[in-house]
Jmol script that loads the backbone (N, CA, C; Angstrom):
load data "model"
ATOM      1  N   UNK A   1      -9.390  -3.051  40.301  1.00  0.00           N
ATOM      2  CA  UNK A   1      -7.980  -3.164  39.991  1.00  0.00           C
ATOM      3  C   UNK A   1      -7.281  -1.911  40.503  1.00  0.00           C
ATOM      4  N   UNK A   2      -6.053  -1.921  41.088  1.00  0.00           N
ATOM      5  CA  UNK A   2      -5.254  -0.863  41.526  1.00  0.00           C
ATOM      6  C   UNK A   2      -4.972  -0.008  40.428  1.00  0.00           C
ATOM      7  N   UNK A   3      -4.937   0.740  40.600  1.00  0.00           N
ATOM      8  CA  UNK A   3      -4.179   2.443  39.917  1.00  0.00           C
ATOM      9  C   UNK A   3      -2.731   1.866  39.355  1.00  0.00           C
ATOM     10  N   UNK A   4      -2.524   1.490  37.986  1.00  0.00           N
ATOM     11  CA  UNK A   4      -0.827   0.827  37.698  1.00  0.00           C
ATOM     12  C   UNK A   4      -0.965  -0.569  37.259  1.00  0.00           C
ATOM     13  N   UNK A   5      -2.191  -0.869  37.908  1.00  0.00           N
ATOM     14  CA  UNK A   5      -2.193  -2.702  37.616  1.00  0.00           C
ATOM     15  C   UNK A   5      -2.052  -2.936  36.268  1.00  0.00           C
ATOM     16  N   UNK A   6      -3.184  -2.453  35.436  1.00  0.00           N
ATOM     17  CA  UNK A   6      -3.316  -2.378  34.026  1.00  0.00           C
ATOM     18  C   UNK A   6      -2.361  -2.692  33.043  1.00  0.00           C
ATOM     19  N   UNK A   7      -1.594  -1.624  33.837  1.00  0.00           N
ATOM     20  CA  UNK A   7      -0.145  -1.472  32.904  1.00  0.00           C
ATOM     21  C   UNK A   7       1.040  -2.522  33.166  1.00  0.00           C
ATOM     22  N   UNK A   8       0.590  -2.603  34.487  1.00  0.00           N
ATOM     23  CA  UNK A   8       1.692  -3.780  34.714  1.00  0.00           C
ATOM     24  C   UNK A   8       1.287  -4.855  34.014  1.00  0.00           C
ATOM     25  N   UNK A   9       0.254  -5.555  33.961  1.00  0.00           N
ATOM     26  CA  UNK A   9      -0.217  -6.810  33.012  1.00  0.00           C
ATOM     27  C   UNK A   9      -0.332  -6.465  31.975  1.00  0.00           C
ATOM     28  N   UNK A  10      -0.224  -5.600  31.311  1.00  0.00           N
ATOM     29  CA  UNK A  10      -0.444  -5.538  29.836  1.00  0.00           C
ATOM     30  C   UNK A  10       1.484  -5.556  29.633  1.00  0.00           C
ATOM     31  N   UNK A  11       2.325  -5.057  29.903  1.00  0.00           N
ATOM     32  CA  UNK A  11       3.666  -4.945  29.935  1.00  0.00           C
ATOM     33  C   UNK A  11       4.189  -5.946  30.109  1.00  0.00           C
ATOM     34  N   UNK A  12       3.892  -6.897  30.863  1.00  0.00           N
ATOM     35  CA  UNK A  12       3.963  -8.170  31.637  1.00  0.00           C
ATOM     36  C   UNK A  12       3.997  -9.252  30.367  1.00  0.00           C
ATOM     37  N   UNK A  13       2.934  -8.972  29.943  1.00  0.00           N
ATOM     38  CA  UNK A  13       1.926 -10.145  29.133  1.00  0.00           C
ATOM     39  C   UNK A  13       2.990  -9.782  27.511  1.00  0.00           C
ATOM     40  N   UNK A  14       3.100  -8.287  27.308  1.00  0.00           N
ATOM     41  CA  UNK A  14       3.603  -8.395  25.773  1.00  0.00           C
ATOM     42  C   UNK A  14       5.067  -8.261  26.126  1.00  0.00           C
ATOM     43  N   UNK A  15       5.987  -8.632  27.237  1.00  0.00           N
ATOM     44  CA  UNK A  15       7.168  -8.506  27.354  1.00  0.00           C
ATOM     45  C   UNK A  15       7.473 -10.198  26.924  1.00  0.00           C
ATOM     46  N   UNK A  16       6.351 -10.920  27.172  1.00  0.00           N
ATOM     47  CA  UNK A  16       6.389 -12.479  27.167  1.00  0.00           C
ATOM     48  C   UNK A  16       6.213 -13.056  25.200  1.00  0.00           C
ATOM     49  N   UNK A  17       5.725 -12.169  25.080  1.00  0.00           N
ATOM     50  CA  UNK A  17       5.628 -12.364  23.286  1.00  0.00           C
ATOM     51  C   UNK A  17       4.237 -11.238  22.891  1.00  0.00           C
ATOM     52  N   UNK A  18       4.973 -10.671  21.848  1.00  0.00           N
ATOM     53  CA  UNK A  18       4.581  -9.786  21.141  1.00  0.00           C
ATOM     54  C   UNK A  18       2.869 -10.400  20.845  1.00  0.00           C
ATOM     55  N   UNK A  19       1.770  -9.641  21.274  1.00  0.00           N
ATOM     56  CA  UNK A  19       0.699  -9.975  21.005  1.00  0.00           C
ATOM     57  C   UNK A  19      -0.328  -9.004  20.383  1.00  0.00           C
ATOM     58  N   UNK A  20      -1.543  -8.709  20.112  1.00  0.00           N
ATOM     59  CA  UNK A  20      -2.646  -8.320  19.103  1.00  0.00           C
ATOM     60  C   UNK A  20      -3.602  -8.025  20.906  1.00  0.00           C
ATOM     61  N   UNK A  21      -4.106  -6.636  20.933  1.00  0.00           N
ATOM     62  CA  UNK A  21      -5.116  -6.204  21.842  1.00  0.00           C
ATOM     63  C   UNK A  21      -6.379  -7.440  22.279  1.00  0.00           C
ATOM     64  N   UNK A  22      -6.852  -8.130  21.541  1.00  0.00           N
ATOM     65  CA  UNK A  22      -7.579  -9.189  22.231  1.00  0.00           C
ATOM     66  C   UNK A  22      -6.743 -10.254  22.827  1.00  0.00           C
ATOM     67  N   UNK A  23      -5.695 -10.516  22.168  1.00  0.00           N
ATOM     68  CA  UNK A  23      -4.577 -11.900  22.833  1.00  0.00           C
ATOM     69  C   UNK A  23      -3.970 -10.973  24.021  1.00  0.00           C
ATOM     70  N   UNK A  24      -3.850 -10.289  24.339  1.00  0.00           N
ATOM     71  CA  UNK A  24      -3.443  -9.533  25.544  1.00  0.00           C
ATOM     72  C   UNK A  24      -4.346  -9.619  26.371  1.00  0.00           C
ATOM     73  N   UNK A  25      -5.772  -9.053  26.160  1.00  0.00           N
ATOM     74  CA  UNK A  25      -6.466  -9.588  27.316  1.00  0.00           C
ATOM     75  C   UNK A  25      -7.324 -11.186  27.435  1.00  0.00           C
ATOM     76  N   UNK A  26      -7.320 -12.032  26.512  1.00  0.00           N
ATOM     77  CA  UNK A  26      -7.296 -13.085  26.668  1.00  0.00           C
ATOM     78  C   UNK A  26      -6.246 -14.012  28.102  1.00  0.00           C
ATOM     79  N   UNK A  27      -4.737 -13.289  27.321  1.00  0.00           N
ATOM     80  CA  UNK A  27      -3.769 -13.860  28.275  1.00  0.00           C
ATOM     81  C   UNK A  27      -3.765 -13.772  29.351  1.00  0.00           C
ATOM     82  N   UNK A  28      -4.184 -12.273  30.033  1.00  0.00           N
ATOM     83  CA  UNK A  28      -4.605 -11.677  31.511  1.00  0.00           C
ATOM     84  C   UNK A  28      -5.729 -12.722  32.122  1.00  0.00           C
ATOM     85  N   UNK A  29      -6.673 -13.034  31.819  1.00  0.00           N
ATOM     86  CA  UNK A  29      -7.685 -14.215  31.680  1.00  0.00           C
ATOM     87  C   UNK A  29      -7.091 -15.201  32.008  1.00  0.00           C
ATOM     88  N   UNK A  30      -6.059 -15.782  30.934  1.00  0.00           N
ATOM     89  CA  UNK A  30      -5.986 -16.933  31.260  1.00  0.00           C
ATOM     90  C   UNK A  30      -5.485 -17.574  32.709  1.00  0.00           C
ATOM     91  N   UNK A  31      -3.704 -16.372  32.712  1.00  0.00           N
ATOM     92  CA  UNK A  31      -2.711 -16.549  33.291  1.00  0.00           C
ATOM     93  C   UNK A  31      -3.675 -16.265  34.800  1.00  0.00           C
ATOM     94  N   UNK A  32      -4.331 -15.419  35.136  1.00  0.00           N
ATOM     95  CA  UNK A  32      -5.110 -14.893  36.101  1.00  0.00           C
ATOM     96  C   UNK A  32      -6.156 -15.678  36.607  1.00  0.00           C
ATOM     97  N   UNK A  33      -6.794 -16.760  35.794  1.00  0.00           N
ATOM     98  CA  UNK A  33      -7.715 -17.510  36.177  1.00  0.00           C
ATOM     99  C   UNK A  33      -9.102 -17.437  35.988  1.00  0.00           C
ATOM    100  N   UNK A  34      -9.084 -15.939  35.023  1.00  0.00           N
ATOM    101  CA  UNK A  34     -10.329 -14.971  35.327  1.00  0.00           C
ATOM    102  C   UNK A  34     -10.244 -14.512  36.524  1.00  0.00           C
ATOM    103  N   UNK A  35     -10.101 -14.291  37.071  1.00  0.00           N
ATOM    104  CA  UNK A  35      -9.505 -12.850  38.288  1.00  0.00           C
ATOM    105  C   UNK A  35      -9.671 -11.609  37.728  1.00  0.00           C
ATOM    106  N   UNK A  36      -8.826 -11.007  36.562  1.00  0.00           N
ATOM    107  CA  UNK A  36      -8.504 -10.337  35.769  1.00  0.00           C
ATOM    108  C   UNK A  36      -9.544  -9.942  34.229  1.00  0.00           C
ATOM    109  N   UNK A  37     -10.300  -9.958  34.195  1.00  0.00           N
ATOM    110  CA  UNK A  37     -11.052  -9.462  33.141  1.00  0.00           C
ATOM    111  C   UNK A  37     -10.721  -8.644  31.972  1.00  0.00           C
ATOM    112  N   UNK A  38     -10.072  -8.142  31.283  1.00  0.00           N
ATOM    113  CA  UNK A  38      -9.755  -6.560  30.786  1.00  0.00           C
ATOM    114  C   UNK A  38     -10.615  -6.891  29.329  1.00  0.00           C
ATOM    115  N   UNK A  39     -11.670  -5.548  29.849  1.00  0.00           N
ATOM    116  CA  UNK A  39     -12.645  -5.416  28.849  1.00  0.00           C
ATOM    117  C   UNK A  39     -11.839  -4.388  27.517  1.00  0.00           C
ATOM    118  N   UNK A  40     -12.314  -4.773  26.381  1.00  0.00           N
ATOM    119  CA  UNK A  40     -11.921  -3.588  25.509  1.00  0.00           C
ATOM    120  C   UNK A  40     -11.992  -1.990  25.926  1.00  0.00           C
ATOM    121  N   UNK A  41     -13.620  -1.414  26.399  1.00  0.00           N
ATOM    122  CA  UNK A  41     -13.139  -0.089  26.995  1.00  0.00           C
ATOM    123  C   UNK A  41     -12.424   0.680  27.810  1.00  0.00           C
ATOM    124  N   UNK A  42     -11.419  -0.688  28.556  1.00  0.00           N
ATOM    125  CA  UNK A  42      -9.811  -0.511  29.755  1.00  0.00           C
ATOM    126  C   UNK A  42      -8.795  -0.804  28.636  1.00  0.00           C
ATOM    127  N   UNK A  43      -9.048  -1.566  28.034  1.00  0.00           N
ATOM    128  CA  UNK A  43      -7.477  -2.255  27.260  1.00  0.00           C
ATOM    129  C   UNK A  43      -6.975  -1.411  26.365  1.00  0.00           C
ATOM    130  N   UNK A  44      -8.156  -1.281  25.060  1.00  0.00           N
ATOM    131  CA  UNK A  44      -7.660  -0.392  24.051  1.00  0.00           C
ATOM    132  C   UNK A  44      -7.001   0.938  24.775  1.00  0.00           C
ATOM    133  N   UNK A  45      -7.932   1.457  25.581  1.00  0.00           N
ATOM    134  CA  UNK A  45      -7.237   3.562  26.053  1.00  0.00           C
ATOM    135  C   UNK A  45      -5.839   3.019  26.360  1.00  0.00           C
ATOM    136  N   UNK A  46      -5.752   1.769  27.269  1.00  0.00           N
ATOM    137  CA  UNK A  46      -4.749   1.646  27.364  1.00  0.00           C
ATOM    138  C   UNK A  46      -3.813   0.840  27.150  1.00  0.00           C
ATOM    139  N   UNK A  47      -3.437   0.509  25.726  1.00  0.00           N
ATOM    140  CA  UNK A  47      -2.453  -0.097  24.822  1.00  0.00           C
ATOM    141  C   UNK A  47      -2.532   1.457  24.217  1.00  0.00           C
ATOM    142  N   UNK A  48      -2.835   2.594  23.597  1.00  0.00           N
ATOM    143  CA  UNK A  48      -3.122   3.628  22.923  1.00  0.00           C
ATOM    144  C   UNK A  48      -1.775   4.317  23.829  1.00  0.00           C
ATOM    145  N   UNK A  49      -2.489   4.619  25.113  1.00  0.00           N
ATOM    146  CA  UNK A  49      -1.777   5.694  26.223  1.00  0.00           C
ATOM    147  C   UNK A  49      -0.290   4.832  26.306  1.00  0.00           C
ATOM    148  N   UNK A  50      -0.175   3.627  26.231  1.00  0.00           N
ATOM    149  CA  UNK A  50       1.283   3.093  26.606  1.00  0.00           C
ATOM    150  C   UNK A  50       1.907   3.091  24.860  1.00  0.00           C
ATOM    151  N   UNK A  51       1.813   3.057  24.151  1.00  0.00           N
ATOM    152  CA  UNK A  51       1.932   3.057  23.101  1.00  0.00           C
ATOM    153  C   UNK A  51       2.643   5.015  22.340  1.00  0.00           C
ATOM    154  N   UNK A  52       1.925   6.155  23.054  1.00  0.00           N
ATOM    155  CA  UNK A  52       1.664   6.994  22.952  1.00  0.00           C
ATOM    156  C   UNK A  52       3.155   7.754  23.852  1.00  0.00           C
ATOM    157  N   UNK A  53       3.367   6.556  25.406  1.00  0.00           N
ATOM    158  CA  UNK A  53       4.360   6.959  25.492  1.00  0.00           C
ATOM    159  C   UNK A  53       5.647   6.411  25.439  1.00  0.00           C
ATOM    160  N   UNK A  54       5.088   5.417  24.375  1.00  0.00           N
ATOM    161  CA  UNK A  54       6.757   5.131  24.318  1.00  0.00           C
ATOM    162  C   UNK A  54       7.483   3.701  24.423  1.00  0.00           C
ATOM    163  N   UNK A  55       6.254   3.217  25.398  1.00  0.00           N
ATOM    164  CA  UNK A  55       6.364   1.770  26.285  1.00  0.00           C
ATOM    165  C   UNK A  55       6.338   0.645  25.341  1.00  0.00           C
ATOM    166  N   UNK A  56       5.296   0.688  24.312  1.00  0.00           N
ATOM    167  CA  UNK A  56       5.248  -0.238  23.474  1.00  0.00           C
ATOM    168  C   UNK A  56       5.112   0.354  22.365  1.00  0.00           C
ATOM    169  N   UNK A  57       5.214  -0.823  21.240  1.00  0.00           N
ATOM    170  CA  UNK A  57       5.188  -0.010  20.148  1.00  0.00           C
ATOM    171  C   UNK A  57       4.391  -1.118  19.275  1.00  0.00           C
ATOM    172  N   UNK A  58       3.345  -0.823  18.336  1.00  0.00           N
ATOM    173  CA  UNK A  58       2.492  -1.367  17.794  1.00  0.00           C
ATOM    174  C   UNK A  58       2.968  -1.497  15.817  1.00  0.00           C
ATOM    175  N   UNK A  59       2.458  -2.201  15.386  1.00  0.00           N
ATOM    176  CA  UNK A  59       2.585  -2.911  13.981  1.00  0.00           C
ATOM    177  C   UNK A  59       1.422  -3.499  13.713  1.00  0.00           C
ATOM    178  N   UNK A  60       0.559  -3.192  12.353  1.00  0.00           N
ATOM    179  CA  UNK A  60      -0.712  -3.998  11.650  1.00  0.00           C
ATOM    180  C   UNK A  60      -0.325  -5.297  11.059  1.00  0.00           C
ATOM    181  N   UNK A  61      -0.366  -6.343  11.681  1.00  0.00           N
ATOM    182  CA  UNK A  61      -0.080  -7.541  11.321  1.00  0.00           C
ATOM    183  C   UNK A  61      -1.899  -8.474  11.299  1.00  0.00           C
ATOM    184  N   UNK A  62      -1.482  -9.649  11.110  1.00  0.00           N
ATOM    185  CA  UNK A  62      -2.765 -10.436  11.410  1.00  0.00           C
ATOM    186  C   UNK A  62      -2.758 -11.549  12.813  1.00  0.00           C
ATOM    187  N   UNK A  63      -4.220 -11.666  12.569  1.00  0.00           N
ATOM    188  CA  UNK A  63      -4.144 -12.424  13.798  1.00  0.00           C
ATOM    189  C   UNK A  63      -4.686 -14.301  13.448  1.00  0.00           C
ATOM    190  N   UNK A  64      -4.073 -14.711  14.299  1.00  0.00           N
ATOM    191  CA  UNK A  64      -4.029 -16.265  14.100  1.00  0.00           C
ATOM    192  C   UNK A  64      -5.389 -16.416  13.617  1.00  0.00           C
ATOM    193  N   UNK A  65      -6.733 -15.636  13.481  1.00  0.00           N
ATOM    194  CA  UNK A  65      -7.926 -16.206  12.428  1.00  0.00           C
ATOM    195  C   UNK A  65      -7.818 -15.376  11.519  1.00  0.00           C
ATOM    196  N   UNK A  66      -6.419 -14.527  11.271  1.00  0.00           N
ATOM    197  CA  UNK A  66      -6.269 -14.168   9.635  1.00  0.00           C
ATOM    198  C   UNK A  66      -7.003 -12.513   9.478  1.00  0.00           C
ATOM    199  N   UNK A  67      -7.269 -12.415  10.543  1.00  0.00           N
ATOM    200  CA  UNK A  67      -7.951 -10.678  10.218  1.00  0.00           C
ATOM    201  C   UNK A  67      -6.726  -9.867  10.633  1.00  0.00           C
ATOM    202  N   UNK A  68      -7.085  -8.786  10.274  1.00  0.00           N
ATOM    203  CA  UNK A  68      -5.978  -7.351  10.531  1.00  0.00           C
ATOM    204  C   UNK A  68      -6.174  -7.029  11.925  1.00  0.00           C
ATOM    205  N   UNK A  69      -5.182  -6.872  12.529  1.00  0.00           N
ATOM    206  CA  UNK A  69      -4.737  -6.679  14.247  1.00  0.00           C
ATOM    207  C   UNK A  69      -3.236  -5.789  14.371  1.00  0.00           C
ATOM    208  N   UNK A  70      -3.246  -4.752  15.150  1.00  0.00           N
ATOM    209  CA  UNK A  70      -2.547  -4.394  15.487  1.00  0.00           C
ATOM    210  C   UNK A  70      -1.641  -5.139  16.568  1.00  0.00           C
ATOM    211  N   UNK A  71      -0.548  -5.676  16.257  1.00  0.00           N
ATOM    212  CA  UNK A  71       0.323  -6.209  17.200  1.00  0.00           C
ATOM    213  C   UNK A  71       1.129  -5.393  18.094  1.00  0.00           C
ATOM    214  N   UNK A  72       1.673  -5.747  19.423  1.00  0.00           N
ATOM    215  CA  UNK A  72       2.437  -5.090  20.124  1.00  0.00           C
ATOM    216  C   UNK A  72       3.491  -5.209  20.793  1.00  0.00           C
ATOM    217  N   UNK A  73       4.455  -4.918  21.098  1.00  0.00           N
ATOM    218  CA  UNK A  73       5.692  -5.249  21.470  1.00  0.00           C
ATOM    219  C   UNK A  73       6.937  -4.442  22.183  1.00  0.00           C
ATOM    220  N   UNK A  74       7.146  -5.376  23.615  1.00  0.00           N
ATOM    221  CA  UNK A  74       7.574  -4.077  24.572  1.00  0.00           C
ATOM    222  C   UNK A  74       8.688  -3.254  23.860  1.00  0.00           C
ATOM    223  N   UNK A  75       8.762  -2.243  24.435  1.00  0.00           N
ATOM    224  CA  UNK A  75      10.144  -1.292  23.861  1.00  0.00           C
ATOM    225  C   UNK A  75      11.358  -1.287  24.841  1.00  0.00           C
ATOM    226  N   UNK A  76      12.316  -0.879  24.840  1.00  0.00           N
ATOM    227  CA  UNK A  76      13.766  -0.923  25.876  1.00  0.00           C
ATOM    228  C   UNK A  76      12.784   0.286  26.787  1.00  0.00           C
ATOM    229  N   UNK A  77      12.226   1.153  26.710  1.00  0.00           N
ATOM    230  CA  UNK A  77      11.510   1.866  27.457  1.00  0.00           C
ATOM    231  C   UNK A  77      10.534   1.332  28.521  1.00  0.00           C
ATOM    232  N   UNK A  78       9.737   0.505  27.801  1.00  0.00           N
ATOM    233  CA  UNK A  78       8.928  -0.496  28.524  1.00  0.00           C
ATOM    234  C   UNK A  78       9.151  -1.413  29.320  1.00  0.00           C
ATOM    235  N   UNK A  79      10.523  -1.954  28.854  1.00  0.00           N
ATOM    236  CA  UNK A  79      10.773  -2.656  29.585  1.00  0.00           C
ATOM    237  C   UNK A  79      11.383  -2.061  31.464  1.00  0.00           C
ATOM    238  N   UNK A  80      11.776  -0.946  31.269  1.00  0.00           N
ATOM    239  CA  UNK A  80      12.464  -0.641  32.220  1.00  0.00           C
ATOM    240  C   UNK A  80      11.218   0.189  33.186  1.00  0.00           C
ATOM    241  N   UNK A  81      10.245   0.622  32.448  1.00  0.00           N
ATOM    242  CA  UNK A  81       8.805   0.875  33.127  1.00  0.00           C
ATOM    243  C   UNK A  81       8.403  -0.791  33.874  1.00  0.00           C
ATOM    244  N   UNK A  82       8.815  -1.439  33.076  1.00  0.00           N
ATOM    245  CA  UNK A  82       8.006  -2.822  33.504  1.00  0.00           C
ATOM    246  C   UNK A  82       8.746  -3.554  35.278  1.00  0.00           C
ATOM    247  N   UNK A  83      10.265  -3.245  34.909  1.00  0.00           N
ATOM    248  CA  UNK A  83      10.813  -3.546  36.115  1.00  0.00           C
ATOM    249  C   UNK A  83      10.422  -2.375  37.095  1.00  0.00           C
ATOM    250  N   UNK A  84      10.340  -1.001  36.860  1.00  0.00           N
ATOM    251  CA  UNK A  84      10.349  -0.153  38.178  1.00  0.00           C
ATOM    252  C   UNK A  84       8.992  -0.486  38.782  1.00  0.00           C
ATOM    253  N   UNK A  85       7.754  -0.631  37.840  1.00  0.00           N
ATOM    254  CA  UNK A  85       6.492  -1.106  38.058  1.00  0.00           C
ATOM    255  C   UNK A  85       6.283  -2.729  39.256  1.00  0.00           C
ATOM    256  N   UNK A  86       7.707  -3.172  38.748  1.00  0.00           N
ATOM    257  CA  UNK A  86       7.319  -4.551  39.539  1.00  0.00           C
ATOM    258  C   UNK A  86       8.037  -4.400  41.036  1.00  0.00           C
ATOM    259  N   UNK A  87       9.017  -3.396  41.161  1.00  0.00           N
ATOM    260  CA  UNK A  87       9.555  -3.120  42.378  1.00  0.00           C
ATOM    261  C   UNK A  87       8.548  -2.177  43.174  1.00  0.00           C
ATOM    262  N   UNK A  88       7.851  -1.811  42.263  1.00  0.00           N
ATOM    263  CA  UNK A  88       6.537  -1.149  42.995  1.00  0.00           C
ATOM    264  C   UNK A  88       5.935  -2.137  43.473  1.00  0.00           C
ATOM    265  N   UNK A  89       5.415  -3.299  43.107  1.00  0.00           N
ATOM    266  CA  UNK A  89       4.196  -3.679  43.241  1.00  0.00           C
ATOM    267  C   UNK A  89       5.028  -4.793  44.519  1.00  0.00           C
ATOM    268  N   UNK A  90       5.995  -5.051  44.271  1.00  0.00           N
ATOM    269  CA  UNK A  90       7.130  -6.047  45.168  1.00  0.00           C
ATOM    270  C   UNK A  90       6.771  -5.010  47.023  1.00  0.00           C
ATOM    271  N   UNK A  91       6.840  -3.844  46.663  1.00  0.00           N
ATOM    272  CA  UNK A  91       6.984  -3.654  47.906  1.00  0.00           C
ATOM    273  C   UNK A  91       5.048  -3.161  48.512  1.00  0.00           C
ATOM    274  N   UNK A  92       4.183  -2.701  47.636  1.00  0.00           N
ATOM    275  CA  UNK A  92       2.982  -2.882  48.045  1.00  0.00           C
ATOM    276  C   UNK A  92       2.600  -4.318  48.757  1.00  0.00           C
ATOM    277  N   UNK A  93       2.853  -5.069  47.646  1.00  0.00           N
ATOM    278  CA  UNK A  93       2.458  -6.655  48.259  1.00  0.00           C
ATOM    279  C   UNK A  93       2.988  -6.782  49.962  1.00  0.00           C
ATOM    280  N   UNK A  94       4.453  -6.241  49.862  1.00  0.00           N
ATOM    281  CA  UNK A  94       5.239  -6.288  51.499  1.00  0.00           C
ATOM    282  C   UNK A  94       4.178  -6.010  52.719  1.00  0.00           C
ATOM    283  N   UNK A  95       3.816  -4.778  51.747  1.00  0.00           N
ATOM    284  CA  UNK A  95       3.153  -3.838  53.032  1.00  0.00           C
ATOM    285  C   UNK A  95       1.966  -4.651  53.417  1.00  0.00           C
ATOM    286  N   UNK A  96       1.134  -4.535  52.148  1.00  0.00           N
ATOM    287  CA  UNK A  96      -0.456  -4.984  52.778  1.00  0.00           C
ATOM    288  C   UNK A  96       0.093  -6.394  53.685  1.00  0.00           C
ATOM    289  N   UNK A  97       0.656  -6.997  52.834  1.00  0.00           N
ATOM    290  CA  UNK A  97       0.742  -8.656  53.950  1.00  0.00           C
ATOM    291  C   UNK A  97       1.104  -8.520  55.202  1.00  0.00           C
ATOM    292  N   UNK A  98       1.932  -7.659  55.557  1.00  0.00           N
ATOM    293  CA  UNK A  98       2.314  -6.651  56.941  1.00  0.00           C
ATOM    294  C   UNK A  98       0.800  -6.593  57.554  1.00  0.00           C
ATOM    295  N   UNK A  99       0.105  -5.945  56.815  1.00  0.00           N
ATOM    296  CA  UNK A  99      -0.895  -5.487  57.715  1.00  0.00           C
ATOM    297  C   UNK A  99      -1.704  -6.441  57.663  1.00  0.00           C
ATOM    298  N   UNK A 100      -2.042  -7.623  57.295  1.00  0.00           N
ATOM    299  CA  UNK A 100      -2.554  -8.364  56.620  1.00  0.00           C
ATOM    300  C   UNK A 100      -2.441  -9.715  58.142  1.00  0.00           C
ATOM    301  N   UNK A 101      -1.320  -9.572  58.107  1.00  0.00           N
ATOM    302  CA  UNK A 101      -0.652 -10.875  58.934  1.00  0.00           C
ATOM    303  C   UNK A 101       0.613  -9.921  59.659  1.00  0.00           C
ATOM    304  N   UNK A 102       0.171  -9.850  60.565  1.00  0.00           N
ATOM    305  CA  UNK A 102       1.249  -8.818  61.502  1.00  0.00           C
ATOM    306  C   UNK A 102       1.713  -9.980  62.493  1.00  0.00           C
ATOM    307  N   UNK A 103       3.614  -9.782  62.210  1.00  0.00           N
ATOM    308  CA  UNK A 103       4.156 -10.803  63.416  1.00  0.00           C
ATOM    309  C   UNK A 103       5.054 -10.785  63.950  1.00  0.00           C
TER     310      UNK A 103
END
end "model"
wireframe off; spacefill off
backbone 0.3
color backbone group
């Protein structure tokens, strides 16, 4: 995975509805096809580190089988990480396909 990806799908995924650290990477899974994997020792550091700055912001709620889960939910901060992140990734995609398919 690229350097940023992480964050972009995790931002991505809880900008779409507020979710619990396993339903986040479940969703990456799903929406991805499995492409996307995100194991707990990638996800948690980083729901913690985005959380830490600001991006999201977390609440102990439960989770649809009723156990205690920290939920998460983008912030006006996050969100605006989430768009500069996607104008990033808008113009990577440009490039490689450039080089990719030159015409």
């Amino acid at each position: 995975m690229l350097k940023g990806t992480l964050d972009l799908l995790i931002l991505r995924t809880i900008e779409l509805q507020p979710r619990h650290g396993l339903a986040v990477s479940e969703r990456i899974a799903q929406i991805t096809r499995g492409t996307f994997v995100v194991k707990p020792g990638s996800l948690f550091p980083a729901l913690h580190r985005l959380e830490q700055e600001g991006y999201i912001a977390g609440a102990w709620g439960e989770s649809a089988q009723g156990r205690r889960a920290k939920v998460y939910d983008i912030t006006p901060a996050g969100r605006k990480r989430l768009a500069a992140e996607r104008k990033s990734w808008d113009r990577i995609v440009t490039a490689v396909g450039q080089v990719l398919d030159p015409t």
